[in-house]
C-alpha positions in Angstrom: 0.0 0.0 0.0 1.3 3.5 -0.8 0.6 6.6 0.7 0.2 9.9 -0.5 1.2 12.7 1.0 -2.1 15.0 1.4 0.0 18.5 2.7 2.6 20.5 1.2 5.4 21.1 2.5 4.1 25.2 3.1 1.8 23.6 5.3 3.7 21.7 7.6 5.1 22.5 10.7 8.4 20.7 12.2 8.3 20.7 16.1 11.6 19.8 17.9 11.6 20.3 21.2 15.3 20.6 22.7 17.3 20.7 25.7 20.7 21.6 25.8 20.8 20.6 21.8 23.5 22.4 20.7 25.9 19.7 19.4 23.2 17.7 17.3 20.8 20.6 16.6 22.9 21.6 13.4 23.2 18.3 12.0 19.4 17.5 12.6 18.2 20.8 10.7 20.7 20.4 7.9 19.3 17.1 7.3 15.5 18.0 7.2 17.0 20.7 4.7 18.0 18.4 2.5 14.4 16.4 2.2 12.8 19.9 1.3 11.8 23.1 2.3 9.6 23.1 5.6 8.6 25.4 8.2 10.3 24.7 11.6 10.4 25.6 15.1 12.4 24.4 17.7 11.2 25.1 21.0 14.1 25.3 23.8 13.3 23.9 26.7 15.6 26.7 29.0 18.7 25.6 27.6 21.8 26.8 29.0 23.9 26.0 25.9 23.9 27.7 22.6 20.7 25.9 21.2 18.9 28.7 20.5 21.7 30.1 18.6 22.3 27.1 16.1 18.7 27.1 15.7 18.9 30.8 14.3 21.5 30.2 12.4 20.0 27.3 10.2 17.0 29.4 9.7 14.5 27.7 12.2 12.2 29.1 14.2 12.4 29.4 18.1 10.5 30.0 20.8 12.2 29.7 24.0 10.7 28.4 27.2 11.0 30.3 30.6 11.0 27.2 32.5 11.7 23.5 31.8 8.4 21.8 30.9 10.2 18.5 29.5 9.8 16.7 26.0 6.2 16.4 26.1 5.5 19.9 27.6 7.5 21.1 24.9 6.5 19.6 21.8 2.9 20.5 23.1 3.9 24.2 23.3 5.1 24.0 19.7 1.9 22.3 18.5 -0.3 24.9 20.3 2.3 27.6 18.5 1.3 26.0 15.1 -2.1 25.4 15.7 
């Protein structure tokens, strides 16, 4: 069975939450560049690293969190963001 993809790429929204990221973060985004052009937001978890700066620099969106909220609480604040 094959599936067919039902959303364009300008309508899809890449959520990665991240904590302390900063050493994989670059490699991740340059990678989902390659499949194609999507919209992306990486939501930092209060890292204390330079996440939110290698997000920047590859072009992604961030939104940065206050206070830790975890994976979940992350990725849900992304979703709600897209939404």
């Amino acid at each position: 069975m094959t599936l067919k993809a039902t959303h364009t790429p300008d309508k899809v929204l890449i959520v990665i939450p991240a904590y302390n990221e900063a050493l994989n973060l670059g490699n991740v985004l340059e990678q989902i560049a390659e499949a194609g052009t999507y919209n992306i937001i990486v939501v930092d978890d209060n890292s204390s690293d330079k996440t939110i700066k290698i997000a920047t620099k590859y072009g992604a969106g961030v939104l940065p969190l206050a206070v830790r909220l975890g994976a979940w609480g992350a990725t849900q604040t992304g979703i709600r963001y897209g939404l």
